[in-house]
Each structure stands twice: as structure tokens, then as C-alpha cells.
C-alpha positions in Angstrom: -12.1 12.9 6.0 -11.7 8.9 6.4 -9.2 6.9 5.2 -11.4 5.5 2.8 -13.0 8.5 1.6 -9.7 10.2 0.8 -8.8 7.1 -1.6 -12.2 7.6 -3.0 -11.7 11.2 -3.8 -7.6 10.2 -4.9 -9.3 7.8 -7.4 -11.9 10.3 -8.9 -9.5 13.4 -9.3 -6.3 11.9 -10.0 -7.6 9.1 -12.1 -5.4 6.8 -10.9 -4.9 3.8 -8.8 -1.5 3.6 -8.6 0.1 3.9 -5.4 4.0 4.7 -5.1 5.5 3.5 -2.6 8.7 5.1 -0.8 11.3 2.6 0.1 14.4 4.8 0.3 17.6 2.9 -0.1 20.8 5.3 0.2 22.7 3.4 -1.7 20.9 3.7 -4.6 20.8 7.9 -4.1 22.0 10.1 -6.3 25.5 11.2 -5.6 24.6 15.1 -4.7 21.9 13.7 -1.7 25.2 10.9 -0.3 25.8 12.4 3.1 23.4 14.8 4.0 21.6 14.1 7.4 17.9 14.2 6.0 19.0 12.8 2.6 15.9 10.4 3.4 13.7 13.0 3.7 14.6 15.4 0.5 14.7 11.8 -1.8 11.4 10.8 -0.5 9.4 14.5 -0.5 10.9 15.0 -4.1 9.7 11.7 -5.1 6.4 12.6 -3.5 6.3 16.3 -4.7 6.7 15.1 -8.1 4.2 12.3 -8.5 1.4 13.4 -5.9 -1.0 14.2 -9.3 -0.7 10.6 -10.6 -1.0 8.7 -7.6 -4.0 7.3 -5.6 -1.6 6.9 -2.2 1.9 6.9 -1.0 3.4 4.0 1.5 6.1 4.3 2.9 8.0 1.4 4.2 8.6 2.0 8.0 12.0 -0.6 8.1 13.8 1.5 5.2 13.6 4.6 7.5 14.2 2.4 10.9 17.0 0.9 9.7 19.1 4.2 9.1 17.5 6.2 12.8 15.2 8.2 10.2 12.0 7.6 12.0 12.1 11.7 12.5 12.6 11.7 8.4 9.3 9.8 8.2 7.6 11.9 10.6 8.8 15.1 8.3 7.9 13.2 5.5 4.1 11.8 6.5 3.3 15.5 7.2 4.5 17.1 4.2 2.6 15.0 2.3 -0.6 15.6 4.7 0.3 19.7 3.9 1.7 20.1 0.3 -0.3 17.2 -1.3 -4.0 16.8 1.2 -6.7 14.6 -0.1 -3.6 11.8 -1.0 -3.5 8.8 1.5 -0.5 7.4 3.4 -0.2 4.4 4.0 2.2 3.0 7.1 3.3 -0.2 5.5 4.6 -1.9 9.1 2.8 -5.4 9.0 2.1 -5.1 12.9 0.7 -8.1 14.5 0.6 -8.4 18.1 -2.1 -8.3 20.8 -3.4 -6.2 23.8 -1.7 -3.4 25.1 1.2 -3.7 22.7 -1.1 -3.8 19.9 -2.5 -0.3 21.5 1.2 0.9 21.5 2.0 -0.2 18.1 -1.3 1.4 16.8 -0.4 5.1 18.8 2.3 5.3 17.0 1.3 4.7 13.4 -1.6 6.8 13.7 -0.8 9.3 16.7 3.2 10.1 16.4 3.4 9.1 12.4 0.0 10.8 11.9 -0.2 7.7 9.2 -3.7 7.4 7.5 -3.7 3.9 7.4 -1.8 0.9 8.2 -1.0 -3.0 7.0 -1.2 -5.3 9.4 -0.4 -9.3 9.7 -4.1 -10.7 10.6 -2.3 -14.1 11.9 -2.7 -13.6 16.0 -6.9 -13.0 15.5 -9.1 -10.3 15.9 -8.0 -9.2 19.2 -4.9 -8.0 18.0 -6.6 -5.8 15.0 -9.2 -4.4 17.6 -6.3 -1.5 18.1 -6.5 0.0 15.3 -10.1 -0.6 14.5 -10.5 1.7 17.6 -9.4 4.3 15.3 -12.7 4.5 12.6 -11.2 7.3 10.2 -7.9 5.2 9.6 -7.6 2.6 7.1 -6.6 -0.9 8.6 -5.4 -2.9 5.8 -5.0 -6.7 6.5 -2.2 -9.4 4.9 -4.7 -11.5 2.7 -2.6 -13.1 -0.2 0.9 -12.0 -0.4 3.2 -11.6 -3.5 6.0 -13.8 -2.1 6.4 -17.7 -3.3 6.3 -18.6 0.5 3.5 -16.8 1.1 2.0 -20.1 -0.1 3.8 -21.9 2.7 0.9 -20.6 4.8 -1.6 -18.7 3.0 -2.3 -21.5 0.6 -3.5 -24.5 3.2 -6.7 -25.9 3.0 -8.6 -24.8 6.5 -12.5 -26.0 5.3 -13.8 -29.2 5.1 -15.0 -31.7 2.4 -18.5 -30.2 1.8 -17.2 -26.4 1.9 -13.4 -26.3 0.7 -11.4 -22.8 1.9 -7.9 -21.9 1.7 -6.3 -19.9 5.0 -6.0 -16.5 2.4 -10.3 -17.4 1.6 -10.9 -17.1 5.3 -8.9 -13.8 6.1 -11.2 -12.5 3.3 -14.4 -14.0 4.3 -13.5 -12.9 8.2 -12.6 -9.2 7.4 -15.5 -8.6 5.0 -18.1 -10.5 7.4 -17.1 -9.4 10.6 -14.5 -7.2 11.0 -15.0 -4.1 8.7 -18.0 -3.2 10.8 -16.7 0.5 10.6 -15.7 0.0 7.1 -11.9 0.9 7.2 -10.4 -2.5 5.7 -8.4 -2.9 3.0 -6.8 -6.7 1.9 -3.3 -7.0 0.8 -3.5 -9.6 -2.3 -0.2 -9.9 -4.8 -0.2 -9.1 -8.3 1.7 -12.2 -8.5 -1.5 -14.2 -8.2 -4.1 -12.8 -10.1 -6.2 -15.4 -9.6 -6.5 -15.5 -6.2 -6.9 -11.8 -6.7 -10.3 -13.0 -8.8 -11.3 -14.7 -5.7 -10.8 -12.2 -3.1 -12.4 -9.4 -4.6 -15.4 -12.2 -5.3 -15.2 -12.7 -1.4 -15.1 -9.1 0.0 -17.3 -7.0 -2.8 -15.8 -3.4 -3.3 -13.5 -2.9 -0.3 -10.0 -1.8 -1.5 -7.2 -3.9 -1.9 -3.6 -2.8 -2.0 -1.6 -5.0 -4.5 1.6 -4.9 -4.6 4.3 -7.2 -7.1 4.1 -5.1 -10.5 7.1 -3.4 -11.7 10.3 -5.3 -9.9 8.2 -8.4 -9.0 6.8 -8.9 -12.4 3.3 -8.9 -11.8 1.4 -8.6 -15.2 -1.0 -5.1 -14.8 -3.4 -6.2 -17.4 -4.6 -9.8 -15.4 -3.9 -7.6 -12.1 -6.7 -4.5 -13.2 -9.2 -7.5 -14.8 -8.8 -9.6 -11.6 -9.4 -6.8 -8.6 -11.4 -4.2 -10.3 -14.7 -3.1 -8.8 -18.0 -3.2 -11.3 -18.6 0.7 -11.7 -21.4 1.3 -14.7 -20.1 2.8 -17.4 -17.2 4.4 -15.4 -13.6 2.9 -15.0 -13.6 0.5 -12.2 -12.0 1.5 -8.9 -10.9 -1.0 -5.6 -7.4 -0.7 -5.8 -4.4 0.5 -5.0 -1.3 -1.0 -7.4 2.4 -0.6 -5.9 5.1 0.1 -7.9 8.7 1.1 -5.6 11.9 0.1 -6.7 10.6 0.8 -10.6 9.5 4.4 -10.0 11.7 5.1 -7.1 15.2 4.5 -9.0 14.0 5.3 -12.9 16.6 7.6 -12.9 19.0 7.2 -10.6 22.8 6.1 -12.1 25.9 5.3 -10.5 27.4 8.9 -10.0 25.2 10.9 -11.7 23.1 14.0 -10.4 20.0 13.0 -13.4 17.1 14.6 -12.4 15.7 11.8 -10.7 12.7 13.4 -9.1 11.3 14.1 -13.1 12.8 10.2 -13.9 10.4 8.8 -11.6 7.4 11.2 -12.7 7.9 9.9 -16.0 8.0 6.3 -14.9 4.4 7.1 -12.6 2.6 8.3 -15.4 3.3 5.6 -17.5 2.5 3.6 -15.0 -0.5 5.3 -14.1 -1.7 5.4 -18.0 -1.3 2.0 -18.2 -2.9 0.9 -15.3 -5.6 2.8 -17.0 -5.9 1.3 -20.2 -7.1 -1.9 -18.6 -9.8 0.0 -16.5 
């Protein structure tokens, strides 16, 4: 099964477009995990273990398991998911973005040692240095479009049209990846739910393809103008095309300076809320 098609199916039998994402801080553990070599590992899988009903994806963050020599956690991790939870998407979030044979390098390892399903990458070098992973039709390439930081304005933001036909740089990302290169269709946009109107004007430029959102929860983004912004037309059935990140929020619900709280059924709380109220908006 694709990329695509297992967030298709997520969507359907979880009801949910709420993707967690796994950015484990070990600071922020609780105190009975503190010094255990594959603390990393049991905080993430019980994080995952306890929310894989409620989500659409996971996405892990590669630097959170790089920084502390985990990458073997994240390998152990990725394929637990793939055995205990199959059908649920993981996303690689490494914002690769380089060209030729690193490209090739960088894509091997996401999607041959991680066993990722699909991967964010920076579009900024061109479509040579996406070509990698597009070589790999059944993954999910999903492209930096309109992030949720203030400075992604800095770049994202400038006008790159002309007088008679006006574009901003984040416009022709989307107008490039939906035109010309989702020929296999396995793109994805990343677009912030700190701009929801942008968001409005991606979805506009690319039709249904997914787009992973991230800035709800610690970033503030509001869900309501988020869900009305980037939701696909569906019929009469809820609307589907994304995949809304929540980390930090779900991730540390319930997680207290030396305390052993269940933090695994903390954070399930904290998806399905989520997750319902994502929904009301669908």
C-alpha cells in the first residue's frame, strides 16, 4: 500500500486527521524512564501504542533522536509502529534538501534504513534535488510550502510574478508541485496553521493533495479557521486533505516534574480531544 493510500484508509477508519507527532525531549520524561538506554524508544512506542486509534499519522522528528545517538531508537520505533499499528503512516520529518547523489543518500536512508513512509523535504535547491525520493512512487514526498514560523515570511512571502499575474514564492511551490511534480502522486505541502489564509490559497492551488499543518496546540494555531481553510470538498461526508500536528501539547499532557502520572493515558486523553475537535469543524 502507498503512502497515500494508507492516509486515505487512516482517515476513513480512524476518523481522524490528526497526526501526533513524536519529538522526545528527555528532559521533559517522566522520572521512572530518566536513565534508561532506550528511554527514547519506550516514551515514544507508549505514546504511539496509546494514540494509534485516533490518529491519521505519526512524525517523528529525526533531530530529537540524532541529537541524543538514538537513531537505532527511531529505527525500533518506525517499525513498531509499521508491526503493532499497520495501515498508520510515518512520516520522517527531516526537511532534506540537497541534490544528486547526496540527495540519493539522504533519500536511502529515510526510506531504506528508517523504513519511513514518507518524508518532508525543503523544495528550495529545485526539482533535481526532490527527483530522489520521487524515485520511490509508494512513499509520500511532502514539500515545505508555507511554514508556521514568523520568518518563514522572510522568504516564503516575496513576490516572484509579475504585474499582470502576481505570485508569492509559497504560490509557486504549490503551483510547481501540483503541476509538474506529483506526476506519481505522492506529494504532500507543508502549510502552517498559523496562516490560515494562505492555507485557503494553497489548497485552491493544488486541489485534494494532502497537506500536513503543523502550529496548533503550542504554536497557537486556531483548529476551527485551520479545518475551514484546508479541507477537501467531500459530498455529504466530512472533508479530508489533512494531516493536523499537535507535539509538545499531546506529548507532555501529563508529564510533571517528578512524577511517574500515567503519561502514556495523559496524552491519549489530550489526542482524542484533539481529534474530536478537529472533527467538529469537518
Amino acid at each position: 500500500m502507498t503512502f497515500i493510500q494508507s492516509l486515505n484508509a487512516a482517515w476513513a477508519n480512524n476518523n481522524s486527521l490528526l497526526c501526533v507527532g513524536l519529538d522526545p525531549d528527555p528532559t521533559k520524561f517522566p522520572t521512572h524512564l530518566k536513565g534508561q538506554p532506550d528511554a527514547i524508544f519506550e516514551f515514544c512506542k507508549s505514546i504511539a501504542d496509546a494514540t494509534a486509534d485516533l490518529v491519521c499519522c505519526f512524525k517523528p522528528q529525526i533531530a530529537y533522536f540524532a541529537a541524543h545517538r538514538a537513531e537505532d531508537q527511531l529505527e525500533a520505533l518506525i517499525a513498531h509502529i509499521h508491526e503493532k499499528h499497520p495501515g498508520i503512516p510515518v512520516i520522517l520529518d527531516a526537511k532534506r534538501g540537497d541534490i544528486g547523489s547526496t540527495a540519493e543518500q539522504y533519500a536511502a536512508e529515510i526510506f531504506e534504513r528508517y523504513q519511513a513512509d514518507a518524508i518532508t523535504v525543503n523544495p528550495y535547491m529545485g526539482r533535481d534535488s526532490i527527483d530522489p525520493y520521487l524515485a520511490y512512487p509508494d512513499k509520500g514526498v511532502i514539500l515545505l510550502c508555507r511554514t508556521s514560523n514568523p520568518g518563514g515570511s522572510d522568504l516564503q512571502f516575496l513576490d516572484v510574478g509579475t504585474t499582470d499575474k502576481p505570485e508569492k514564492l509559497y504560490e509557486r511551490v504549490a503551483r510547481l508541485v501540483a503541476s509538474e511534480w506529483n506526476s506519481a502522486g505522492q506529494c504532500a505541502l507543508v502549510v502552517g496553521a498559523t496562516f490560515p489564509a494562505e492555507i485557503a490559497r494553497v489548497r485552491e492551488i493544488v486541489g485534494d493533495m494532502p497537506l500536513l499543518v503543523p502550529g496548533i496546540g503550542a504554536q497557537g494555531g486556531d483548529v476551527a479557521a485551520t479545518v475551514h481553510a484546508g479541507r477537501t470538498a467531500n459530498g455529504n461526508k466530512p472533508g479530508n486533505g489533512l494531516m493536523i500536528n499537535s507535539s509538545r501539547a499531546i506529548l507532555y499532557a501529563g508529564v510533571k516534574k517528578n512524577s511517574n502520572e500515567d503519561y502514556a493515558a495523559a496524552a491519549r486523553r489530550v489526542a482524542q480531544d484533539t481529534r474530536d475537535m478537529i472533527n467538529r469543524f469537518r
